[in-house]
C-alpha positions in Angstrom: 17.2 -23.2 -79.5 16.8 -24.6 -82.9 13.2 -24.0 -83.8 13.6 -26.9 -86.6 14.9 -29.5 -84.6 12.9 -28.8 -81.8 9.7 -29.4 -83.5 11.5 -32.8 -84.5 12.6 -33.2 -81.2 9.0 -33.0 -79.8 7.4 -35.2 -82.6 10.3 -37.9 -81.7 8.8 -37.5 -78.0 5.5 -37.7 -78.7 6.1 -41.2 -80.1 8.6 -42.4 -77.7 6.8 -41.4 -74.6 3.6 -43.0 -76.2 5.6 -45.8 -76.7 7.0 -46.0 -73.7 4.2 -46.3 -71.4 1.8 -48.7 -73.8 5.4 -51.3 -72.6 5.3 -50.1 -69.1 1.0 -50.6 -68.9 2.1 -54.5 -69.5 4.3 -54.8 -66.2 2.7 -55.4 -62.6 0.9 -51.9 -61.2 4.0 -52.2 -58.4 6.5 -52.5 -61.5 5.4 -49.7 -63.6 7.7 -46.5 -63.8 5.0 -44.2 -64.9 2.3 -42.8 -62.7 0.0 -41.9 -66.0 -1.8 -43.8 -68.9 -1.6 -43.7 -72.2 -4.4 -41.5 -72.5 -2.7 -38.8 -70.6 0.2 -39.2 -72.6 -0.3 -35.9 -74.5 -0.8 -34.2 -71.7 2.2 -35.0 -70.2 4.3 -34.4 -73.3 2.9 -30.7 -73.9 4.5 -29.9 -70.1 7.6 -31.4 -70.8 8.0 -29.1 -74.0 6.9 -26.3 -72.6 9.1 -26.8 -69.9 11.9 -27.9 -71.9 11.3 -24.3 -74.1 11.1 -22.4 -71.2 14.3 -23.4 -69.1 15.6 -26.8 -70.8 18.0 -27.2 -68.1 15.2 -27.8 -65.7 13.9 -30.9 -67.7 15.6 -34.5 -66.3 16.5 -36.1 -69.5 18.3 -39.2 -67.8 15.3 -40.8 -66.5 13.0 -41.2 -68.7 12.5 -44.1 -71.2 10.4 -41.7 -73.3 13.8 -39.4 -73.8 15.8 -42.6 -74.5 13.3 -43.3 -77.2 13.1 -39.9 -78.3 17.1 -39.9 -78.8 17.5 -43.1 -80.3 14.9 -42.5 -82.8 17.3 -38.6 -83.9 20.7 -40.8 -83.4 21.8 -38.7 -80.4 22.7 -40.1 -77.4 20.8 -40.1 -74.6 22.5 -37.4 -72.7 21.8 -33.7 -71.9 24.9 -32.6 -73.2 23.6 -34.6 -76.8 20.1 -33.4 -76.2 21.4 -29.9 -75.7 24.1 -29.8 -78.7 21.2 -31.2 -81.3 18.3 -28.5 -79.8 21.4 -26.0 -80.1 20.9 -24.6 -76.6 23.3 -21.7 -75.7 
């Protein structure tokens, strides 16, 4: 993995995710997507990185609108086979 890009990967997802949830806060409790606030935000970032460091194809990309964020903000697309090819995961 791309040591580089994955730092600007993760500063990318720190903003999306954050992001992310302040919009999903604003729907109906029954509506939201996320479980957490965004106060546990970095919390929940530092597990995803870790995790994505430690076995990336563990992580599910597709799902989140943090990633989607994330990917629109490095002008990938918001894919795992993108994700992957920008992190350079072999």
């Amino acid at each position: 993995m791309n040591e580089t890009k994955f730092e600007a990967f993760a500063v990318a997802y720190r903003k999306g995710l954050k992001e992310a949830v302040e919009l999903d806060m604003g729907k109906a409790p029954e509506k939201r997507e996320y479980a957490y606030t965004v106060e546990q935000v970095p919390i929940v970032v530092e597990k995803m990185l870790k995790a994505m460091r430690e076995n990336p194809r563990s992580v599910n990309y597709g799902g989140s609108k943090g990633f989607a964020r994330t990917c629109k903000t490095l002008g990938i697309k918001h894919t795992m086979k993108a994700i992957f090819a920008y992190l350079e995961v072999v």
